[in-house]
FIFIGU-5601 format. One record per residue: x, y, z of N, C-alpha, C in turn. Coordinates in steps of 0.1 Angstrom, whole numbers, plus 5000, padded with zeros to 4 digits. Example, Ala and Ser with C-alpha at 12.3 -4.5 7.8 and 13.67 -1.06 7.14 Angstrom:
2
513249435078512349555078513249675078/512849785071513749895071512950005079/
This chain:
152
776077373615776477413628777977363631/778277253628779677173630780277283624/780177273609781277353602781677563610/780577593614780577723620781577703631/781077593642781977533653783277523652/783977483635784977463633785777553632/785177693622785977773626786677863633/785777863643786277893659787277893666/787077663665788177613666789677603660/789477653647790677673643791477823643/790377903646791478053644790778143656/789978153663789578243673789278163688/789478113691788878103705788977893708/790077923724790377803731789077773736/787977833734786777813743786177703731/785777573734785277473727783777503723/783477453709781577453711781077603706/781777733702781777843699780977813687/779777873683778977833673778578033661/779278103663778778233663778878333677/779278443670779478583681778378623676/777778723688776978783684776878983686/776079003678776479133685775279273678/775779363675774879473669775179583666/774979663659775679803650774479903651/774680023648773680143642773580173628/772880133621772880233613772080363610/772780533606771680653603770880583598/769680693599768380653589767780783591/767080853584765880963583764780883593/764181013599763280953611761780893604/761480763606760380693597759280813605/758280773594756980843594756580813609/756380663608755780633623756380563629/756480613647757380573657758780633655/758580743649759980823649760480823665/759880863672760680863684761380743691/760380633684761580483687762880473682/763080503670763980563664765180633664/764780743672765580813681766580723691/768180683691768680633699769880693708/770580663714771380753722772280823720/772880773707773680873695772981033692/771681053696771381173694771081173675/770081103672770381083660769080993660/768480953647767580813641768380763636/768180603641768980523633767980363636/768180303628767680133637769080053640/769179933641769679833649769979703636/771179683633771279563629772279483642/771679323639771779263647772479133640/773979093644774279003637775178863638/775078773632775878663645777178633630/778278643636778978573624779878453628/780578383616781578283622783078313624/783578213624785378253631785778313620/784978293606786278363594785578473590/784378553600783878703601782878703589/782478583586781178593576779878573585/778778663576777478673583776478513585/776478503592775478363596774478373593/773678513604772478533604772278683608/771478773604771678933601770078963605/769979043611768379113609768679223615/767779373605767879443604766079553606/766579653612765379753610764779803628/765179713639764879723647765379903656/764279963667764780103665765680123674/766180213669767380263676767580283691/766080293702766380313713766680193719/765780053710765679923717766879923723/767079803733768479733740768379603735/770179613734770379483728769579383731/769479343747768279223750766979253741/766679323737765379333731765579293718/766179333711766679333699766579133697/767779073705768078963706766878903711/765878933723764678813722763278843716/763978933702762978933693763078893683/763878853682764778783665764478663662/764178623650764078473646765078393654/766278423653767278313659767278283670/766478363682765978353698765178253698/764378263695762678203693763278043684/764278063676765077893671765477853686/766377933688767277833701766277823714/765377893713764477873726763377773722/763477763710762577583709763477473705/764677483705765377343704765677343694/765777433683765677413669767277383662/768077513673769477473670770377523682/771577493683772077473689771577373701/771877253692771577123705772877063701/773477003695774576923691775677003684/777276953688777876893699777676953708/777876883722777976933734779576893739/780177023746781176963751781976983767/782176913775782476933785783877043790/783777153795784977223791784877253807/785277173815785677183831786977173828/787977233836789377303838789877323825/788877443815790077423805790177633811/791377663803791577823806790277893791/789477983794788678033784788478163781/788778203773789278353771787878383756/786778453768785378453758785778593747/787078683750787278843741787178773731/788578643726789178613722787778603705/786578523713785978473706784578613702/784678663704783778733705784478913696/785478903694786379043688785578983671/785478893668785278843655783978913650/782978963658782278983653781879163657/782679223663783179373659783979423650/784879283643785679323633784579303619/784079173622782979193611782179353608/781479383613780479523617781679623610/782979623616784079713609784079753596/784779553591784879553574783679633566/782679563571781279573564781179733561/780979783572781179943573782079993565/783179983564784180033560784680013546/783879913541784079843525782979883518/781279893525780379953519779580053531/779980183524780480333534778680403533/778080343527777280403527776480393536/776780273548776280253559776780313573/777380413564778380503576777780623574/776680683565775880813565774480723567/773580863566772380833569772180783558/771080693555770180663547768980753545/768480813536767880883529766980833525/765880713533764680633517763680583531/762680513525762380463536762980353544/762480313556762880213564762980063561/762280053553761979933547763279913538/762980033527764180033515765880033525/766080103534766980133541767379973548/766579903556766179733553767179653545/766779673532766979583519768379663521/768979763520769679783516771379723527/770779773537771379693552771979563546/770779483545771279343539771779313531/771779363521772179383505773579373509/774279493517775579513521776479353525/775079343535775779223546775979033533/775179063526775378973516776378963509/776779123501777879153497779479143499/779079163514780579133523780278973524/779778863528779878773525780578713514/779978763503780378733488782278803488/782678863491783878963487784678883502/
């Protein structure tokens, strides 16, 4: 957690304590067998929902994928392992920092993880057409990507 905090603090955001952006993407997908219509999202299209928090230097933290395309982000976000962490104390409890009269500019901290969603997309393209396999496979593959851009 420190080290994630750090790089915040050094290249995106006067806002203290910044631990991960968070945010979410579409990717196509063929409509699954079942619950195709959850699937269905406002793009006019099937797609599911990845969901992803990264740090200041736009690497993935923490990624989950598969959720359907109509969900809303709130849904998305208080169904995820990482909700259900921070809602039992698991993480984010330490540092704590007092940031009364500082100026805080939340874009600043928070662009980092639309530019992530970007790269990823745009370096592994195959997340920019539909996926063709099942949802599951489509899943693994999601990740596979987000691991990848990590590594590169």
């Amino acid at each position: 957690m420190t080290e994630c905090i750090a790089t915040f603090e050094r290249t995106r955001s006067e806002l203290p304590n910044v631990a991960g952006a968070i945010d979410g993407t579409h990717i196509p997908i063929i409509a699954p067998r079942e619950d195709a219509v959850d699937y269905f999202s406002r793009y006019q299209q099937h797609d599911m929902i990845v969901q992803g928090i990264v740090d200041g230097t736009e690497k993935f933290i923490d990624a989950v994928a598969g959720f359907p395309g109509s969900a809303h982000d709130a849904r998305v976000l208080r169904n995820s392992n990482i909700y259900q962490e921070a809602e039992q104390g698991n993480i984010l409890q330490a540092p704590r920092i007092d940031i009364d009269g500082n100026d805080i500019e939340l874009s600043r901290a928070r662009v980092v993880v639309e530019r992530a969603f970007g790269i990823l997309k745009g370096r592994w393209r195959v997340l920019q057409k539909r996926l063709d396999s099942s949802l599951n496979f489509a899943i693994k593959i999601t990740i596979a990507c987000i691991v990848l851009h990590n590594f590169v």
